[in-house]
C-alpha positions in Angstrom: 11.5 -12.6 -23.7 11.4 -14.5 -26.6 14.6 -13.2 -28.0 16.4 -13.8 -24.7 14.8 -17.7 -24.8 17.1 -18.0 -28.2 19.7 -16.4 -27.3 19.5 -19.1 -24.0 19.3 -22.0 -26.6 23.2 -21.4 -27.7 25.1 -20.2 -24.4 24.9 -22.7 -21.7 23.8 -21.3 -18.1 22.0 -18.2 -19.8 18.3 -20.0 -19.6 18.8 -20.0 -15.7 19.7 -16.4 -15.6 16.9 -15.6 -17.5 14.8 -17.2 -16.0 16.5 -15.9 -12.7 16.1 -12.0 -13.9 12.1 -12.9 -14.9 11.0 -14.3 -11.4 13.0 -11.2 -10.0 11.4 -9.2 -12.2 7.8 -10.2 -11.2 8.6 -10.6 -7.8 9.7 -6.7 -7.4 6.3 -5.6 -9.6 4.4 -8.0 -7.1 5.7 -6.5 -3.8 5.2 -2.6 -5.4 1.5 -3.7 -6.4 1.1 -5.2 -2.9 2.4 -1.8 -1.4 0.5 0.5 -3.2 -2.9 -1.7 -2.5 -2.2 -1.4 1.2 -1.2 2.3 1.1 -4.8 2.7 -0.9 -6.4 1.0 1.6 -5.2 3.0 4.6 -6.1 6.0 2.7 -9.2 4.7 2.5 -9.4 4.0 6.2 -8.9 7.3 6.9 -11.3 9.1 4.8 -13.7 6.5 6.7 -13.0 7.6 10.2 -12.9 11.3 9.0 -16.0 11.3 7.5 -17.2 9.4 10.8 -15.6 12.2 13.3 -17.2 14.7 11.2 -20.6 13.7 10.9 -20.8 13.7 15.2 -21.7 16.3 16.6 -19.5 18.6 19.0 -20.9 17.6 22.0 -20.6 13.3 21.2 -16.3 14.5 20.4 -16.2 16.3 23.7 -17.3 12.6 25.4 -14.7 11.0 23.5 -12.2 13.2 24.2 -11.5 15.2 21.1 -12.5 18.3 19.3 -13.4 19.3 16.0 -9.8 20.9 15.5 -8.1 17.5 15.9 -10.0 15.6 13.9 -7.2 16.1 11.3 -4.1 15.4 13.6 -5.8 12.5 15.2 -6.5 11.0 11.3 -3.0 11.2 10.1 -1.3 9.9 13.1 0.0 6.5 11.5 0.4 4.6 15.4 -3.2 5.8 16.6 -5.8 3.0 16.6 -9.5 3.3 16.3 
């Protein structure tokens, strides 16, 4: 960064570029941080309600409609909310 700052002090227009390219730069490593943060905490949401479905017993899914077999399908369905 410090080399490009130089090289910006003796062609005219290159500081804003630069600059440009840096907040670009951050912006993209921003946005992929924010995307993997909310991936990790749907993952995370998941593993919750799992570990909830699981711990019920048989007859408590049979009132809610489900059985122990879909516990897995009804986890990873992206649309389905709890």
């Amino acid at each position: 960064m410090q080399d490009a700052a130089r090289i910006a002090d003796f062609k005219p227009g290159l500081r804003d570029q630069v600059v440009h390219a840096t907040t670009a730069w951050v912006s993209a490593v921003a946005g992929f941080l924010r995307k993997c943060w909310s991936a990790h905490q749907k993952r995370r949401e998941r593993a919750r309600v799992r570990a909830i479905l699981y711990g019920m017993p048989d007859r408590e899914l049979k009132d809610i409609g489900i059985c122990r077999g879909e516990i897995e399908y009804l986890v990873s369905m992206q649309t389905r909310e709890w």
